[in-house]
N, C-alpha and C positions, 0 to 999 in steps of 0.2 A: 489583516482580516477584519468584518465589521461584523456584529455582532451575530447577524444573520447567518454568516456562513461559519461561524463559530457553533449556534445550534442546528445548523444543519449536519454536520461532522460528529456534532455526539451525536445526535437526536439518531441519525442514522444506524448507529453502532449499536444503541439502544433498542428503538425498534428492529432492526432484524433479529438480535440478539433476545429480544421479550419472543418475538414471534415465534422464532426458532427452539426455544426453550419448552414452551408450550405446546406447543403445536408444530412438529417438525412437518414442511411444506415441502420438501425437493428433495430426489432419493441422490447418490450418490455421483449417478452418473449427471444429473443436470447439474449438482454443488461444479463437476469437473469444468462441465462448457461453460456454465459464467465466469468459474476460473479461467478458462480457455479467453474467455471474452474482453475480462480486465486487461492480460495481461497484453494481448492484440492493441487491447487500445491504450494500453502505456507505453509500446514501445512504441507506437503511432506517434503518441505525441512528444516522446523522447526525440524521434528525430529529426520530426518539424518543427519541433517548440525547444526544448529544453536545451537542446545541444547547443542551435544556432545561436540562442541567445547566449549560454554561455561561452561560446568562443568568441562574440561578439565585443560580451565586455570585457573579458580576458583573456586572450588569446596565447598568452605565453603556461599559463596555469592551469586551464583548463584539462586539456589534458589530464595531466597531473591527477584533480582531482577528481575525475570520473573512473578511474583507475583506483584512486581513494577508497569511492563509496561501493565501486566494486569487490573488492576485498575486505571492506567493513561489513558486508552483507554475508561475505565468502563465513565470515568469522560468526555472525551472529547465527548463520544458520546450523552449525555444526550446536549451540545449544537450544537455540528454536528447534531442533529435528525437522525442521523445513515445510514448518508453519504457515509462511508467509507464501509457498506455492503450492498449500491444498493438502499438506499431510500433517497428521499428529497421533499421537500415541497415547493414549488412557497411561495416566497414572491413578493408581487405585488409592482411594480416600485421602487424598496428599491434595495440597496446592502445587503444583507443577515450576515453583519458584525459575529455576534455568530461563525456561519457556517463557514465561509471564514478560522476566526481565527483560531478554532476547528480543521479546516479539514487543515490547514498551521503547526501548530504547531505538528500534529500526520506524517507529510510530513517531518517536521526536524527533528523529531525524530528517523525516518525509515533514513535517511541518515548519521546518529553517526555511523555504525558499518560498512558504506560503506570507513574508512576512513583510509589512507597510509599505518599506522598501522598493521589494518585488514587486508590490501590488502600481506602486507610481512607476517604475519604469517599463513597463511593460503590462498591459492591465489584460491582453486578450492571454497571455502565458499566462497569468495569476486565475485565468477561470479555467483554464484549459489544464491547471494544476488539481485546483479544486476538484474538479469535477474526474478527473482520474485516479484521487486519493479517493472520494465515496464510492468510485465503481471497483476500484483495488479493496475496501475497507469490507463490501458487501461478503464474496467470499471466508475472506479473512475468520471474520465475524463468524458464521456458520459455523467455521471449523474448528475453532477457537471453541464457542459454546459446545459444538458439540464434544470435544474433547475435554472440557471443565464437566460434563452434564453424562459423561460415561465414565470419568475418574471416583464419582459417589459424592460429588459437591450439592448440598445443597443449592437451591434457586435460587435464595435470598444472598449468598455467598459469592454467586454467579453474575447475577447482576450487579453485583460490587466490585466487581473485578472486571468486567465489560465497561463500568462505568469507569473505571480508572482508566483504562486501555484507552476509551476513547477522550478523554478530557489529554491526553500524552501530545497527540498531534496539534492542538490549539496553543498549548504550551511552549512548545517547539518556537512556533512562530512566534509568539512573543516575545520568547527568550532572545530569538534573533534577530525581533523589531531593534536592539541595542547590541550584540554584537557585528551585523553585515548591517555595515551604513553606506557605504560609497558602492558605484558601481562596478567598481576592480572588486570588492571583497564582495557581492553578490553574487558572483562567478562560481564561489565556493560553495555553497550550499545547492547550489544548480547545478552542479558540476557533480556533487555527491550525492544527490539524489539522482542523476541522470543514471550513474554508476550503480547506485541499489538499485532503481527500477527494470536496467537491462539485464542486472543477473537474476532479479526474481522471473523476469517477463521469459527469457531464454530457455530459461528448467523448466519453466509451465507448457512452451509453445514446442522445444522438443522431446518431451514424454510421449511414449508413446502409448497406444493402449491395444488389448488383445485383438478387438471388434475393429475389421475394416471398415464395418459399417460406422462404427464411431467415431472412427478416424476420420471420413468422410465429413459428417457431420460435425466435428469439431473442426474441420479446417471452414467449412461456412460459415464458423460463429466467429473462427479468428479473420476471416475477410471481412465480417461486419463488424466487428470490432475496432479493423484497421480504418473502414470507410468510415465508422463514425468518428472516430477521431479526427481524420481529416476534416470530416464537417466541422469538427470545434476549432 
């Protein structure tokens, strides 16, 4: 990652997170269709990006560990409370430590396969990553603030904690600019985010919700979601 898209990944987390704090912009039903919307365009590009290249470079293991990051995700969300696809729970004047964790370590995770590496051997997969972790991160972030911002956290405490969250994914990549060096071992972090993003992307796109009319309307956000993906 260059420096650029390093501040674009906080900066992002940030600004929605200041916005959202302040000045709550989107009732609950639009937080869902942008959820709706991520998740469409993640598993877009899980199938036409993330997979192929991981079976490409390793084809015996790949498997393997998309199944990994399946199950890694299965786990973090049982103490996330299932943060990462649109839900959370006030805790009352507490830091929500589980959750913080949970939803920090699922944020290093998603940033392994953003790393120098990845970015040389395949450079349109390294934007088409980019650009599905900011659009995954927007919700996220809402829900997140709005769940620090209904527990009785101060602002100043909030925004410190949003900043941590979002410095987590940059880090990732670094970390793994020195562990996945070779093209066999790049497989794996590709291969375990492919895994987390299909079970976050699945529980978001089979929810159902009461309003047919919403249901409607969320399946057009998940078709643009998919078509925009394909454009990346």
């Amino acid at each position: 990652m260059n420096s650029i898209e390093y501040i674009l990944l906080i900066g992002a987390v940030i600004l929605v997170g200041t916005v959202f704090l302040y000045a709550k912009i989107l009732s609950v039903s639009a937080t869902k269709l942008l959820n709706a919307f991520s998740a469409a365009f993640l598993i877009g590009i899980c199938f036409t990006e993330i997979l192929p290249e991981s079976y490409s470079l390793n084809h015996t293991y790949a498997g393997i560990f998309v199944l990994v990051g399946f199950l890694t995700q299965l786990i973090l969300g049982v103490f996330s409370g299932g943060i990462e696809h649109g839900h959370a729970h006030p805790h009352k004047h507490e830091i929500p430590y589980a959750v913080l964790i949970s939803l920090g370590t699922h944020a290093f995770i998603e940033g392994w396969p953003l790393n120098e590496h990845t970015h040389a051997q395949n450079e349109a997969l390294h934007h088409a990553l980019i650009t599905g972790i900011l659009v995954h991160n927007i919700p996220i972030t809402i829900v997140l603030t709005s769940m620090l911002k209904h527990s009785g956290l101060k602002n100043s405490t909030i925004l410190i904690i949003l900043f941590a969250f979002a410095l987590l994914t940059p880090l990732g990549s670094f970390c793994a600019s020195f562990w996945f060096i070779t093209p066999e071992m790049l497989a794996i972090p590709l291969a375990m985010v492919a895994g987390i993003l299909l079970h976050i992307s699945t529980t978001i796109l089979f929810e159902s919700a009461d309003s047919h009319k919403f249901n409607m309307i969320k399946m057009a956000v998940i078709l643009l979601g998919l078509g925009c993906a394909l454009l990346v």
